[in-house]
C-alpha positions as CSV (number, residue, x, y, z in Angstrom):
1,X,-13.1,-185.7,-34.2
2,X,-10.2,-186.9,-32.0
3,X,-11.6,-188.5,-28.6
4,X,-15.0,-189.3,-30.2
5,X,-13.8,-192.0,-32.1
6,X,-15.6,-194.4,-29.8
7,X,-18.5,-192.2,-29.9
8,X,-21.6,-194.6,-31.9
9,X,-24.6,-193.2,-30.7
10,X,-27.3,-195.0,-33.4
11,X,-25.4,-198.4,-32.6
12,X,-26.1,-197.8,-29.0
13,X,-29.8,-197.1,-29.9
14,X,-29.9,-199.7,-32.0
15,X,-28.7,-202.1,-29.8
16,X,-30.6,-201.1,-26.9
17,X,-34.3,-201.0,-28.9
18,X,-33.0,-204.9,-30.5
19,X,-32.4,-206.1,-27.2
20,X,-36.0,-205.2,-26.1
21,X,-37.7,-206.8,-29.6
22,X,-37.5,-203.7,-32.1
23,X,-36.4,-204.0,-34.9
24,X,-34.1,-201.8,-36.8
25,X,-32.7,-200.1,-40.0
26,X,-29.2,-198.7,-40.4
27,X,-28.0,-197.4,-43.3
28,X,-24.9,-195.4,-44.4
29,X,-25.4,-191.8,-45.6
30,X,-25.6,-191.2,-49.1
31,X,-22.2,-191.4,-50.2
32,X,-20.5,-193.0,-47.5
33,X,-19.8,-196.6,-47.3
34,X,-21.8,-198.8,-49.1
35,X,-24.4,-196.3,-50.0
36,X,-24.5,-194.6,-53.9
37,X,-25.0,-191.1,-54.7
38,X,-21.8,-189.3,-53.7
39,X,-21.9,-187.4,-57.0
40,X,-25.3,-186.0,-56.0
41,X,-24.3,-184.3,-52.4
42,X,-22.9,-180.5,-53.9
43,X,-26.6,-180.0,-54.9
44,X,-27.9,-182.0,-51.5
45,X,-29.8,-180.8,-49.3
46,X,-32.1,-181.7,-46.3
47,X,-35.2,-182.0,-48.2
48,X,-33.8,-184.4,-51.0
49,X,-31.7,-185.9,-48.1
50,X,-35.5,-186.6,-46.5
51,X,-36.8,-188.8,-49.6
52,X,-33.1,-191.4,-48.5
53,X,-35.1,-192.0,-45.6
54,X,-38.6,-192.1,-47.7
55,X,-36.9,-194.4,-49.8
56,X,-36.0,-196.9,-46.9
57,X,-39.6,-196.6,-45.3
58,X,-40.6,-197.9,-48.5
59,X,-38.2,-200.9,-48.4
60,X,-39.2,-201.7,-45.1
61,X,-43.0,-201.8,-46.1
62,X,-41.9,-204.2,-48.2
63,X,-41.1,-207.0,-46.1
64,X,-43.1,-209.6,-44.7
65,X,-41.0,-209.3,-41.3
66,X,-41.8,-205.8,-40.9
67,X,-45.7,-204.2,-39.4
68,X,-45.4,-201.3,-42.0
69,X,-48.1,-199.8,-39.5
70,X,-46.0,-199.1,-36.9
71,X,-42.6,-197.8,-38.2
72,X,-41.3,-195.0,-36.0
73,X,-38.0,-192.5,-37.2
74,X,-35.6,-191.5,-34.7
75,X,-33.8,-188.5,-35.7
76,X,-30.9,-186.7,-34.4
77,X,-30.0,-183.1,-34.9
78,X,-30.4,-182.5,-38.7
79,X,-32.2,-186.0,-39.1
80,X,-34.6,-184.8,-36.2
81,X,-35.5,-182.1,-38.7
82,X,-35.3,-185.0,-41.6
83,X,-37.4,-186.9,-39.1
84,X,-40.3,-184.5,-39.1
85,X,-40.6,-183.5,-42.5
86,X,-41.2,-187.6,-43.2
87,X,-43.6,-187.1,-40.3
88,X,-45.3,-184.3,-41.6
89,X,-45.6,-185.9,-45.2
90,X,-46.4,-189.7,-44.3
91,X,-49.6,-190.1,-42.4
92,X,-48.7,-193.8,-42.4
93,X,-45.5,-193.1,-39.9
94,X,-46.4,-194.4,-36.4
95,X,-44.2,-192.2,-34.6
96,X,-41.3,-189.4,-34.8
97,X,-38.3,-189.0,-32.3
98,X,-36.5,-186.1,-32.4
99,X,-33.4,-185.3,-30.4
100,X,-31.5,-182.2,-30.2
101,X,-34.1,-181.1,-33.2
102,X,-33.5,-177.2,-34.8
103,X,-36.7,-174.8,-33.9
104,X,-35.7,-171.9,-35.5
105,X,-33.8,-171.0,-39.2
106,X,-30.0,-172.1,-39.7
107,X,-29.5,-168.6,-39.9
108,X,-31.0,-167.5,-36.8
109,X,-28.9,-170.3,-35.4
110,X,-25.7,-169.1,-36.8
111,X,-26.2,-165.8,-35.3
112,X,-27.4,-167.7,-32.0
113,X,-24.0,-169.6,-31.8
114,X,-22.3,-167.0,-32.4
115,X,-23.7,-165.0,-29.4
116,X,-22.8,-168.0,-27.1
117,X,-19.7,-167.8,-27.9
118,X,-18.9,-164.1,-27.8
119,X,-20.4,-163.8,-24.3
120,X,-17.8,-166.9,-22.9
121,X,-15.3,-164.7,-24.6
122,X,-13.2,-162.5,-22.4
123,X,-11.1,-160.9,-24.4
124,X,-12.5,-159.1,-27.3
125,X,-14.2,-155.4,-26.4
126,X,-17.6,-154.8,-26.9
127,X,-16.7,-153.0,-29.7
128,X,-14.9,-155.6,-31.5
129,X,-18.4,-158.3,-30.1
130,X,-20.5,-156.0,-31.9
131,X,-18.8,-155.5,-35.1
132,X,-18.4,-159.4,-35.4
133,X,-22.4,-159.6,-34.7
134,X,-23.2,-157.1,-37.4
135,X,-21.0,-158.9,-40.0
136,X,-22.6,-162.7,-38.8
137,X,-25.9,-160.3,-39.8
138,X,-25.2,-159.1,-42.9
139,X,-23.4,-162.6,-43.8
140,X,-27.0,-164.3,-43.4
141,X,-29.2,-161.7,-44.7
142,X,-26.5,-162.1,-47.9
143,X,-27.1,-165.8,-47.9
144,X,-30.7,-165.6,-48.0
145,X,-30.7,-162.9,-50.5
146,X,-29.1,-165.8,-52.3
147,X,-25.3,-164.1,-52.8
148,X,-22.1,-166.1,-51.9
149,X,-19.7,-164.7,-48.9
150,X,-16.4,-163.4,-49.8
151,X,-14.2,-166.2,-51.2
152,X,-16.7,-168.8,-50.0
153,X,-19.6,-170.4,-52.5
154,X,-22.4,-171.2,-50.0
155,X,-23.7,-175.0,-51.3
156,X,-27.4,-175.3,-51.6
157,X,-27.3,-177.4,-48.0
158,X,-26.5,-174.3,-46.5
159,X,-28.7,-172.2,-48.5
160,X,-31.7,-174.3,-47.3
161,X,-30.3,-174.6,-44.0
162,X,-30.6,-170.7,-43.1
163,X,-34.2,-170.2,-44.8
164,X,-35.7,-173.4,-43.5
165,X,-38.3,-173.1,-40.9
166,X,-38.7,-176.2,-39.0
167,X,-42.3,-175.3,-37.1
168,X,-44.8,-175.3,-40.4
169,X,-43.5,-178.8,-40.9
170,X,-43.5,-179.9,-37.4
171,X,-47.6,-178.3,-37.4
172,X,-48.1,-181.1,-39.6
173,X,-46.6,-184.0,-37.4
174,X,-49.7,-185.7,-36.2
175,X,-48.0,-189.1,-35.0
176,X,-47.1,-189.4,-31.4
177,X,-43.6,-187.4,-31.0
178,X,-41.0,-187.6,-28.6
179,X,-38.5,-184.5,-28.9
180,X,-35.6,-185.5,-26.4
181,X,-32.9,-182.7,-25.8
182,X,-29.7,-181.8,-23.6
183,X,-29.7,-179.3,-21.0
184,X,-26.3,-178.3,-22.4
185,X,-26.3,-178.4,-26.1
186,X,-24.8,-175.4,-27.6
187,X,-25.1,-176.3,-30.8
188,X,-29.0,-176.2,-30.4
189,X,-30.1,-174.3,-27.1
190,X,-32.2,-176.2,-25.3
191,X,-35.4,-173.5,-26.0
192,X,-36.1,-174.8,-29.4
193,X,-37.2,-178.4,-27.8
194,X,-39.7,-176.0,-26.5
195,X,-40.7,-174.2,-29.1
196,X,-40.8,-177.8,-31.2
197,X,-43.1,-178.5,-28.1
198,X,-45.5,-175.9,-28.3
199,X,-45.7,-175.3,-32.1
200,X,-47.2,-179.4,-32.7
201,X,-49.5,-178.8,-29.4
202,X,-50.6,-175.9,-30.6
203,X,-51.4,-177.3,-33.9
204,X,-53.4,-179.8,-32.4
205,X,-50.9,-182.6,-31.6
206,X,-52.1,-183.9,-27.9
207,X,-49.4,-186.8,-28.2
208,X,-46.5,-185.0,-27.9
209,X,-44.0,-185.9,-25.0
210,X,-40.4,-183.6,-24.4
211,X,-37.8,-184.8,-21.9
212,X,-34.6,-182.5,-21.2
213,X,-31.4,-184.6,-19.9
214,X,-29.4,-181.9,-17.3
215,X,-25.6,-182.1,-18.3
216,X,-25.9,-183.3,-21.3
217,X,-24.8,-181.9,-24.7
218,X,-26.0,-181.9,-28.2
219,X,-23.8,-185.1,-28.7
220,X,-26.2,-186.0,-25.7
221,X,-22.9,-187.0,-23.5
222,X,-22.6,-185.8,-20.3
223,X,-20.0,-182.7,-20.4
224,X,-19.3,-179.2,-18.3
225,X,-19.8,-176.8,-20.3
226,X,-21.4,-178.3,-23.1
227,X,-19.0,-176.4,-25.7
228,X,-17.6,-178.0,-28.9
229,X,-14.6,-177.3,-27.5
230,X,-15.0,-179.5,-24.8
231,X,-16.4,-182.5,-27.5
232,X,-12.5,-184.1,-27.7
233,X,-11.9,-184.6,-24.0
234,X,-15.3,-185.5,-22.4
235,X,-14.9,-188.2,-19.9
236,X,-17.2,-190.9,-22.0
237,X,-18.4,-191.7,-25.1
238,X,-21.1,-193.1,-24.5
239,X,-25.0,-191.7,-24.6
240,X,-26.6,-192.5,-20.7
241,X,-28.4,-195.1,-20.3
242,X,-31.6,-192.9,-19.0
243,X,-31.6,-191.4,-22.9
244,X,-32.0,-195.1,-24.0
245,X,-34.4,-195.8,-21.5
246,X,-36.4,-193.3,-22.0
247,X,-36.5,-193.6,-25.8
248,X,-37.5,-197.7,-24.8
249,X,-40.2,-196.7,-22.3
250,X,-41.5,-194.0,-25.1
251,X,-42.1,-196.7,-27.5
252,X,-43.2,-199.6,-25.4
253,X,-45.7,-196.9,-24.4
254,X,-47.3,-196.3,-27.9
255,X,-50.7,-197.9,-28.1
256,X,-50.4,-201.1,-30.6
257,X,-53.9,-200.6,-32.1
């Protein structure tokens, strides 16, 4: 996106856990660079995008260099939900980090979006709002019925992305979890870090830890309004350094036992 081409949020965390003795794995996506499986992403989806990261859990275990004990996965956005469902699956995982992590459906999102933006929009009636909200309705109730929209065919990402529900899974994350979030985002409000809260406390999950940045944005840079719109002329690209600390204090926090 034009003025977030400087914008490397895993090499900043990367660099800043390496420079206080972590050690880490970065990959390219399936598909991109020097990763395989391009011809396999139509039929993707976030569950067989999950066994990628499986896949590399399993290399790492492999090496001598590595305590295959104490391997955490720091997720963000879509791999925060990747994040837990490795979590959920994977007793051996030491520790899950999610950041701007879904708590709700794709499709209750889309509808949720969609609300933020008609109430910032001043020039539309409430008749014209409301029609738009009953056609965003009947667009996901369509989807999950498992139809297509006019002139669009929905890819089985999507399909998964409206029906999943993210709090079954994240009832199974046992490990210690850090779910990290910006005041701002309005790609993911800033309720569903609670509701990721409560759902693994309630559960039984006593080692759960949630930290909300003010300002900040799903990109988790600082910003005004915290818009998309806004994403090409922030004023920096780069994540704050209390993010980083906080995901360095988390882990130096973990008991090594």
């Amino acid at each position: 996106m034009p003025g977030l081409e400087q914008y490397a949020p895993f090499r900043q965390i990367a660099e800043r856990l390496a420079s206080n003795g972590v050690a880490v794995l970065r990959v390219d996506d399936r598909g991109i660079g020097g990763s395989t499986g391009r011809e396999t992403l139509e039929n993707a989806t976030t569950t067989s995008l999950a066994e990628d990261t499986r896949a590399q859990l399993a290399w790492l275990r492999a090496r001598a260099d590595i305590d295959g004990a104490r391997i955490i996965v720091v997720g963000h956005s879509e791999g925060a939900t990747i994040a837990s469902m490795v979590g959920a699956s994977d007793p051996r995982l030491f520790a899950v980090v999610m950041m701007a992590g879904p708590g709700k459906r794709g499709g209750d999102i889309a509808i949720e979006q969609q609300e933020d933006m008609l109430r910032s929009d001043t020039t539309m009636t409430e008749a014209m709002k409301a029609s738009l909200r009953q056609q965003q309705k009947d667009a996901v109730k369509t989807v999950l019925a498992g139809g297509d929209l006019p002139g669009q065919k929905f890819p089985a990402w999507g399909r998964e992305y409206f029906a999943y529900d993210p709090l079954p899974t994240i009832r199974k994350v046992k490990q210690p979890l850090l779910i990290l979030q910006g005041e701002r985002d309005r790609q993911i409000d800033q309720s569903h870090a609670t509701l990721l809260l409560d759902a693994a406390r309630s559960a039984g999950n006593s080692r759960v830890t949630m930290k909300i940045f003010p300002t900040l944005n799903h990109l988790f840079l600082p910003s005004k309004t915290g818009s998309v719109s806004e994403y090409s002329h922030l004023e920096t690209n780069a994540v704050p350094g209390d993010v980083l600390d906080t995901l360095v204090s988390w882990i130096k926090s973990l008991p090594v036992a």
